[in-house]
N, C-alpha and C positions, 0 to 999 in steps of 0.2 A: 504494500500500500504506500503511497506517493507522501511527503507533507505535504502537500495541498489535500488530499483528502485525510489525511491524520485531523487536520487545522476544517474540514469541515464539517465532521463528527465532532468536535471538541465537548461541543454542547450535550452530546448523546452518546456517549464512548461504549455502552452496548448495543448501538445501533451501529456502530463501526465490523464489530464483530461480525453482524450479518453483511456490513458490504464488503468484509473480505472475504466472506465462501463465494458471496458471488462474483466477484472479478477473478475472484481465480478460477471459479468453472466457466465463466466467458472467455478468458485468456486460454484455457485449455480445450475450450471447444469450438472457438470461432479463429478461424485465420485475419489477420492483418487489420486487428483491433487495433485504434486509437483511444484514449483514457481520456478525457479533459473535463477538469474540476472546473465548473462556474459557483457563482454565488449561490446559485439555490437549485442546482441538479449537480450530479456528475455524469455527463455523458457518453457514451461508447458509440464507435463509428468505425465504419470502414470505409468506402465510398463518398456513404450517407449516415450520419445518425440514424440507428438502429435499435438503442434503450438508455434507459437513463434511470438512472438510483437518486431519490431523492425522501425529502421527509413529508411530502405532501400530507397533510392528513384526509383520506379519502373516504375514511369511514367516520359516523358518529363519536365524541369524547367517549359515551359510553361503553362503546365497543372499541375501540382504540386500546390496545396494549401499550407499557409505557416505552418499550423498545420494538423500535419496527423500522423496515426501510418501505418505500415504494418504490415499486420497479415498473417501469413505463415500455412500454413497446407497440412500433405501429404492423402491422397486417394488411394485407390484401383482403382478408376477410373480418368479419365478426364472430369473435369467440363465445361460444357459450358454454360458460362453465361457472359456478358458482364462486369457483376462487377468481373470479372478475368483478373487483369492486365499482369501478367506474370505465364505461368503453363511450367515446364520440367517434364522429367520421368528420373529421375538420375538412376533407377534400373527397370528392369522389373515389372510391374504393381505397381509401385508407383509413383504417380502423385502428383508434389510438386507445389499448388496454393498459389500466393499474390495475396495481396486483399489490396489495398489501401482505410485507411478508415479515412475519414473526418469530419464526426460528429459522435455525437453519435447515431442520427438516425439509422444511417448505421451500427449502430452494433442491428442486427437485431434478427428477429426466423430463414433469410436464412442465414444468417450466420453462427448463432450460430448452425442450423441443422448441416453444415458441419465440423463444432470443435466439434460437438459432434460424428459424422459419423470419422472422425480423429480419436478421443478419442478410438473410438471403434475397429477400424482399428491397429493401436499403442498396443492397451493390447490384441490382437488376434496372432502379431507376436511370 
């Protein structure tokens, strides 16, 4: 993990924890990943931005765990699957899924299918 992203966990340092299983199974399962820390995401790209780790809060305070990342990813399609907190289509046939995620369990193979189906999607544009 980068000090740019050490420096933007600072505030949530078990929320760090879950974004390093997941850059290191994006690093280990996508080719020719870019990282880049902004103020309020950290993004991954190859071509094109492809997902994005951030602290959005996508679900209610009530349902909210106190450690959690969101993981953002767009698709050619609409996912339905309950582990999809919030899905728009900001453009025709791109479909932009969070995914609130709370352990690292849950950074999973269906996950990571669809960062990788992202990945693929992103360097076709």
């Amino acid at each position: 993990m980068s000090d740019d992203a050490v420096l933007f966990f600072a505030q949530k340092p078990a929320a760090a924890a879950l974004y390093e299983v997941f850059e290191r199974r994006v690093l280990e399962e996508v080719d020719d990943v870019r990282i880049r820390v902004q103020k309020t995401q950290i993004s991954f790209s190859n071509r094109h931005l492809f997902a994005a780790v951030s602290l959005l809060p996508v679900r209610p305070k009530a349902r909210r765990p106190d450690a959690y990342i969101t993981v953002t990813f767009g698709l050619r399609r609409r996912l339905s699957s309950r582990r999809i907190d919030a899905v728009s289509e900001p453009y025709p046939e791109r479909w932009t899924h969070h995914v609130l995620v709370a352990s690292a369990e849950e950074i999973d193979d269906e996950l990571m299918a669809w960062v990788r189906e992202a990945a693929v999607f992103a360097a076709m544009k």
